[in-house]
C-alpha positions as a Python dict, from the first residue, in 0.01 Angstrom:
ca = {
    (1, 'X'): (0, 0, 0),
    (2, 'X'): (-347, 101, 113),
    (3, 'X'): (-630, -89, -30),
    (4, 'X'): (-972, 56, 0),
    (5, 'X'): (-1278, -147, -63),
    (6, 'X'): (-1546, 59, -250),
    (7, 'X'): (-1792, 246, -48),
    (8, 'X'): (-2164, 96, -116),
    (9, 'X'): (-2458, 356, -217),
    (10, 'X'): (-2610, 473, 33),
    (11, 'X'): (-2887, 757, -79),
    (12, 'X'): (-3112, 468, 36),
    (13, 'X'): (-3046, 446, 422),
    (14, 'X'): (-3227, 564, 699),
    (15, 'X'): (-3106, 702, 996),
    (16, 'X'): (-3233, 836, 1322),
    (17, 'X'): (-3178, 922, 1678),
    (18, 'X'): (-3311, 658, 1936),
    (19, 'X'): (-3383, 694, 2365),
    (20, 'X'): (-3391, 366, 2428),
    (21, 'X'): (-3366, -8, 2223),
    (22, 'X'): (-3741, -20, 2281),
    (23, 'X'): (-3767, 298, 2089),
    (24, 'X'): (-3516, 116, 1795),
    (25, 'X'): (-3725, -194, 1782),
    (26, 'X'): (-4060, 13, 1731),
    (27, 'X'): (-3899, 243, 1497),
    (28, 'X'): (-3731, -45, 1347),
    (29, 'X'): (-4075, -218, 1286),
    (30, 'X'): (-4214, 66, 1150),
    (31, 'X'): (-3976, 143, 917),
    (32, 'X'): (-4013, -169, 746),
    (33, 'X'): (-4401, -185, 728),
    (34, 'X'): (-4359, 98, 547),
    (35, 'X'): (-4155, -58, 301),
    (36, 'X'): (-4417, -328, 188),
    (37, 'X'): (-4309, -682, 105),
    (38, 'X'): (-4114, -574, -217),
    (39, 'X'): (-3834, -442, -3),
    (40, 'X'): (-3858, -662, 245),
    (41, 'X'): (-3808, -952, 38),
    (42, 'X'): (-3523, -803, -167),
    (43, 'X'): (-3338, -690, 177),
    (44, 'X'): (-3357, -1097, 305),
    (45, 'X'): (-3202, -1182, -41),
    (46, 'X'): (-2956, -919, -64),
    (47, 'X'): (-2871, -1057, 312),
    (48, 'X'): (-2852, -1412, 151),
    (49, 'X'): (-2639, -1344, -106),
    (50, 'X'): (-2413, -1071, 86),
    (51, 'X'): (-2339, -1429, 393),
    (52, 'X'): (-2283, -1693, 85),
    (53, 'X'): (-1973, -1419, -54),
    (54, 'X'): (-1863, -1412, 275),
    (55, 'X'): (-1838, -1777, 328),
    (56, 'X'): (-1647, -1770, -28),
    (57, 'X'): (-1963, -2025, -156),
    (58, 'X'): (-1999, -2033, -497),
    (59, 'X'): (-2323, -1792, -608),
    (60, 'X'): (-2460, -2038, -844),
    (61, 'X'): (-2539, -2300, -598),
    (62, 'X'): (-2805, -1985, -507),
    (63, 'X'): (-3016, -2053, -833),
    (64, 'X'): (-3316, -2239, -839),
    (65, 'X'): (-3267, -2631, -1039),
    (66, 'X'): (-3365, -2659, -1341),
    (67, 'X'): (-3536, -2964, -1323),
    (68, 'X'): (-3879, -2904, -1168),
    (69, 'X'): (-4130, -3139, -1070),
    (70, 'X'): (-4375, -3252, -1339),
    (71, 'X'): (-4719, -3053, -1341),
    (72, 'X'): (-5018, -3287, -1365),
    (73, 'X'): (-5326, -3156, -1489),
    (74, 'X'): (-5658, -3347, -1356),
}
């Protein structure tokens, strides 16, 4: 039986032709200034959440408490 895992979306990614590792790292860098802080954030979650499956760790433990601090007002 041959079990395929479904391909991901991918109309996203970028892709180009590099000379040297220097030349990844500074295209690397500039691809994701250009991005902006939205996407860069989202990426570092998706990363987050994409190791906890892997480990098999339960995806709730991922939520934020719901028992925050107090806020006093002065």
């Amino acid at each position: 039986m041959n079990t395929k895992t479904p391909l991901r979306e991918r109309s996203g990614w970028y892709a180009c032709k590099c000379s040297s590792l220097d030349d990844m790292r500074t295209k690397n860098i500039r691809f994701w200034q250009q991005q902006g802080s939205a996407a860069i954030r989202e990426a570092a979650w998706e990363l987050v959440v994409e190791t906890w499956k892997q480990q098999k760790r339960d995806l709730n433990e991922l939520r934020f408490q719901r028992s925050p601090a107090p806020v006093r007002s002065t």
